[in-house]
C-alpha positions as a Markdown table, in Angstrom:
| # | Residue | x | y | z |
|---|---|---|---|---|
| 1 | Unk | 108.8 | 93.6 | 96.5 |
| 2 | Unk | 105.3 | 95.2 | 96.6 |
| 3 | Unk | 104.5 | 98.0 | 98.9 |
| 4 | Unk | 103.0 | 96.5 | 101.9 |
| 5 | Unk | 98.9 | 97.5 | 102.0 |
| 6 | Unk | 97.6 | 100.8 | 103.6 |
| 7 | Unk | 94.6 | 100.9 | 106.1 |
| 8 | Unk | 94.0 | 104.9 | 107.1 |
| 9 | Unk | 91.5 | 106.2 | 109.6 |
| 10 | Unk | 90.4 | 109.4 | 107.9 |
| 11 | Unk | 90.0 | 112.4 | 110.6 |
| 12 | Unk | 86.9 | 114.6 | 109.9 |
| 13 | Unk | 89.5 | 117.1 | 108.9 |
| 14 | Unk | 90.6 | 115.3 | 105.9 |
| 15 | Unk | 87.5 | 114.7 | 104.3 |
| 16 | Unk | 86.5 | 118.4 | 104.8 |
| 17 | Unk | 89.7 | 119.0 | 102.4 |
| 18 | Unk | 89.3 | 115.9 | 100.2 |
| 19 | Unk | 85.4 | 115.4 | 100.5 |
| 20 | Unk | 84.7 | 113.4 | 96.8 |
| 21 | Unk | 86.3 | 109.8 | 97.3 |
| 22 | Unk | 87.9 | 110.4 | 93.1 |
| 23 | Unk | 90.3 | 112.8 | 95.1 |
| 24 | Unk | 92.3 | 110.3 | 96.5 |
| 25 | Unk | 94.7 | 109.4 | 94.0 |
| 26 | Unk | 97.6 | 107.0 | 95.9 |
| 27 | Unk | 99.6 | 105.2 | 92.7 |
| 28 | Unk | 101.1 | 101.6 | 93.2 |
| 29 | Unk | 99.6 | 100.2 | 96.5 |
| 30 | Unk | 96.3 | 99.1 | 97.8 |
| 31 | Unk | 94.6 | 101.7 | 99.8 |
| 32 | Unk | 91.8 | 100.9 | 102.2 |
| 33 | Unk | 90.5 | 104.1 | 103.7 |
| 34 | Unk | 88.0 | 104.1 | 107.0 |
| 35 | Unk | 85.5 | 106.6 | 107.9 |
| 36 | Unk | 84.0 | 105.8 | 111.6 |
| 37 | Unk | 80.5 | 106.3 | 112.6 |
| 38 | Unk | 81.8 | 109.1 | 114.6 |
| 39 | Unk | 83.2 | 111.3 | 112.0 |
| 40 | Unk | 79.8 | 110.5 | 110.3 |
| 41 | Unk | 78.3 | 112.0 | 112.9 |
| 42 | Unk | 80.6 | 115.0 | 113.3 |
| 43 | Unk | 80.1 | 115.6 | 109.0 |
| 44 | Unk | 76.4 | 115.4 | 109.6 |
| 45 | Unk | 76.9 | 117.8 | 112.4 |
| 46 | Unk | 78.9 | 120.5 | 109.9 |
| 47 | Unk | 76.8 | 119.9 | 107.4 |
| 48 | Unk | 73.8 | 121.4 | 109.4 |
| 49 | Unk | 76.3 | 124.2 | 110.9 |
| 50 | Unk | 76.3 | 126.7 | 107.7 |
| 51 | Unk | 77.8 | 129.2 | 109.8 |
| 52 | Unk | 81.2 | 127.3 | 110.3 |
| 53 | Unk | 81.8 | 127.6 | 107.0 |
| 54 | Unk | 82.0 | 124.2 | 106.4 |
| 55 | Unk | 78.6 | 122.6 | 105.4 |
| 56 | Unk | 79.0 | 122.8 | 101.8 |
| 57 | Unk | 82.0 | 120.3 | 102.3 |
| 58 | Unk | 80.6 | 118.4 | 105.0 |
| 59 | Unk | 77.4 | 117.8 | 102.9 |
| 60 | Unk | 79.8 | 116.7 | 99.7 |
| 61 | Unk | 81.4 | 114.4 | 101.5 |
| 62 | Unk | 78.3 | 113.0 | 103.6 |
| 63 | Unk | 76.8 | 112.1 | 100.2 |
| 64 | Unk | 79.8 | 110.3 | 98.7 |
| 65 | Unk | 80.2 | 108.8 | 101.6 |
| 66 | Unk | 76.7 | 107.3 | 102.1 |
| 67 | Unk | 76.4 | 106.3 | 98.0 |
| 68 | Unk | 79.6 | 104.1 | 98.6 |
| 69 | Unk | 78.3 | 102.7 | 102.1 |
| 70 | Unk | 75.3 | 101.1 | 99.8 |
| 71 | Unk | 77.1 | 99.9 | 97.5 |
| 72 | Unk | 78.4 | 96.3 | 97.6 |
| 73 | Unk | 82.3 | 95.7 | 98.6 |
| 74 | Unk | 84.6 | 93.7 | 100.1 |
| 75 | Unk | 85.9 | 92.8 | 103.2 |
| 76 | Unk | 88.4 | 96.1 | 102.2 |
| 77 | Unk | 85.4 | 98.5 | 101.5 |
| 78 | Unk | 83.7 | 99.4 | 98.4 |
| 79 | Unk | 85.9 | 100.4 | 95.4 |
| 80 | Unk | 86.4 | 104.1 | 94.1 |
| 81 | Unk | 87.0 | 103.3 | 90.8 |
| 82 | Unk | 89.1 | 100.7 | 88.6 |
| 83 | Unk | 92.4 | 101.6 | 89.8 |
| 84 | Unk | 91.6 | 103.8 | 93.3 |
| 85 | Unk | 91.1 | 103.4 | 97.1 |
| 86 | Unk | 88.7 | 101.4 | 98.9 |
| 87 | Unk | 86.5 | 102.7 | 101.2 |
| 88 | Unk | 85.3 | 100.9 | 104.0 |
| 89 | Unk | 82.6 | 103.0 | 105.9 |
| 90 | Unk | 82.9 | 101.2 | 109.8 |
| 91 | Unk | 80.2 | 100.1 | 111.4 |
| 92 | Unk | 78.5 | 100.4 | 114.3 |
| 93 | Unk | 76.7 | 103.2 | 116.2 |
| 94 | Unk | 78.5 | 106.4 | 117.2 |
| 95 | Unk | 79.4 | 106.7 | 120.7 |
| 96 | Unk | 77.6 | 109.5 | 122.0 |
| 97 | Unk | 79.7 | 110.0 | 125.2 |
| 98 | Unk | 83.3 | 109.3 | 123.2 |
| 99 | Unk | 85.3 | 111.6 | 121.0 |
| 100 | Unk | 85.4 | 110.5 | 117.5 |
| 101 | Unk | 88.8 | 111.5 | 118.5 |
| 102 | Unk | 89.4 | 108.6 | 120.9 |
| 103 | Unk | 87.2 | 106.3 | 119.1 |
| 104 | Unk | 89.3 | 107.4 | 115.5 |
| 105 | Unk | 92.7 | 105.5 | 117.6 |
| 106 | Unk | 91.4 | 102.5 | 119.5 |
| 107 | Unk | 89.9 | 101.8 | 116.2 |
| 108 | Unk | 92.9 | 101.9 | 114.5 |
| 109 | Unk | 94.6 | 100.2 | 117.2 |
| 110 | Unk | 92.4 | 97.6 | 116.6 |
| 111 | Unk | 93.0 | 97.2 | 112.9 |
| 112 | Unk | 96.5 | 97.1 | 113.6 |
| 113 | Unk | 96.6 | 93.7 | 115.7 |
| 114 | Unk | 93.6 | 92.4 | 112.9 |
| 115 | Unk | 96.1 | 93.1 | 110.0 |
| 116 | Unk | 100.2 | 93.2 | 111.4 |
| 117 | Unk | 101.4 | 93.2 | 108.3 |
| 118 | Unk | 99.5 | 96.5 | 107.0 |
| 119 | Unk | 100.7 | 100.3 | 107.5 |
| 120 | Unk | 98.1 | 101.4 | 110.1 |
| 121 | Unk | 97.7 | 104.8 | 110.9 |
| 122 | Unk | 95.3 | 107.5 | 111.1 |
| 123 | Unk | 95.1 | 110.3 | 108.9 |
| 124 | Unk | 94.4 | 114.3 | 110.7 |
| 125 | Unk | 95.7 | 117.5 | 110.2 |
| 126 | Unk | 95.0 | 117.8 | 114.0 |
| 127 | Unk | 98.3 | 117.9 | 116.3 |
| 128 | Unk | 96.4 | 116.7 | 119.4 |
| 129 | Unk | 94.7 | 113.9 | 117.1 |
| 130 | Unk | 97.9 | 112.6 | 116.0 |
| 131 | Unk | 99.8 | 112.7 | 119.6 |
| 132 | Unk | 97.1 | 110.4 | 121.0 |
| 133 | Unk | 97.5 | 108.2 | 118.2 |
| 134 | Unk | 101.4 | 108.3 | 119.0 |
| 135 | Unk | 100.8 | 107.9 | 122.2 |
| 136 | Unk | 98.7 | 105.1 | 121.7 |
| 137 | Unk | 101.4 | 103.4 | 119.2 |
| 138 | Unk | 99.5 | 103.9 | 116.8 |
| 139 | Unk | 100.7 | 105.7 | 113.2 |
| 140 | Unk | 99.8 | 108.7 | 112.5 |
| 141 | Unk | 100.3 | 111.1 | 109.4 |
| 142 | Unk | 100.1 | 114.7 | 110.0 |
| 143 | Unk | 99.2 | 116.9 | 107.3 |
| 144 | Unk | 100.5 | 120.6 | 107.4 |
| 145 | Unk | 97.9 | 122.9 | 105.4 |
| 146 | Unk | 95.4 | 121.5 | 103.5 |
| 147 | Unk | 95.7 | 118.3 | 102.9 |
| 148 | Unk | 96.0 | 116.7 | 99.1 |
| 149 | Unk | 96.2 | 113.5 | 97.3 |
| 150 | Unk | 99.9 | 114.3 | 97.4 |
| 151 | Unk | 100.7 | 115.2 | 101.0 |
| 152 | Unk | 99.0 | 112.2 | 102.0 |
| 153 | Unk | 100.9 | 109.9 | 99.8 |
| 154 | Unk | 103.7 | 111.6 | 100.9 |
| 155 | Unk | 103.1 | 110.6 | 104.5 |
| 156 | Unk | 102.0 | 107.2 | 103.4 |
| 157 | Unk | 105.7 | 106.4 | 101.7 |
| 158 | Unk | 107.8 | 108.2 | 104.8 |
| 159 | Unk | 105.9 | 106.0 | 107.3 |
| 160 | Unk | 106.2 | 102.5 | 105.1 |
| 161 | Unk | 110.2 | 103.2 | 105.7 |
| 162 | Unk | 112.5 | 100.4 | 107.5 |
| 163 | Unk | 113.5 | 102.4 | 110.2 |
| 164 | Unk | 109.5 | 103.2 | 111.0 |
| 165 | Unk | 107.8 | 99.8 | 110.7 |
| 166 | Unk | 107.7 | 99.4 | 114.8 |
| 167 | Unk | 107.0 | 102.4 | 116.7 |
């Protein structure tokens, strides 16, 4: 039986980590992975932040990110290469008075009654990130340290278990 499909919210977090969309190398199952408007704006917010320390990733990412939201995909987002990811840049404006926080579960929330079948879940290395997500029954997979292509299909295989389908 084929591993069900994956749909991950990426936290801003992660693509700070992970920023170039060839990074994400999940083996043996179809991988959609969102980016909301909101973590768009909070890159393009780091990007023009040098003194955080994190606008050289910010930027890297940004520009992957807005090459593959031109190019033409699918209903699952636009293809990283012949045998990667999708990505699916969300639309819509950014809520100016919401978190990307918030908006990064009730998103994924949403997904999750669009597509039952699908492991849902959002992707952070934030702990208060993935408790509103829990709290909100939605999946979430917490990466410890910096996340990797590894850690995260790690997380993707222990949540895709029997005993974790319903929350």
């Amino acid at each position: 039986m084929a591993p069900r499909p994956a749909i991950l919210f990426l936290d801003t977090n992660i693509l700070l980590d992970l920023p170039r969309p060839e990074q994400y190398r999940i083996t043996g199952r179809q991988v959609t992975l969102v980016v909301i408007p909101e973590v768009m704006r909070e890159l393009r917010g780091l990007a023009r932040s040098p003194g955080r320390g994190q606008a050289g990733a910010a930027m890297q990412a940004l520009a992957s990110l807005e090459r593959l939201a031109m190019r033409r995909g699918s209903a699952t987002g636009a293809p990283v290469g012949p045998s990667g990811p999708s990505i699916r840049i969300a639309s819509g404006l950014a809520e100016n008075t919401a978190r990307a926080d918030i908006q990064l579960v009730e998103r994924a929330r949403a997904e999750q009654s669009k597509q039952p079948g699908a492991l849902v879940a959002v992707v952070t290395r934030d702990c208060g990130v993935a408790d509103l997500a829990r709290s909100n029954r939605v999946k979430s997979i917490l990466i410890r340290g910096t996340a990797t292509s590894m850690q995260l299909e790690r997380g993707i295989a222990t949540h895709d278990t029997v005993l974790d389908i319903e929350l």
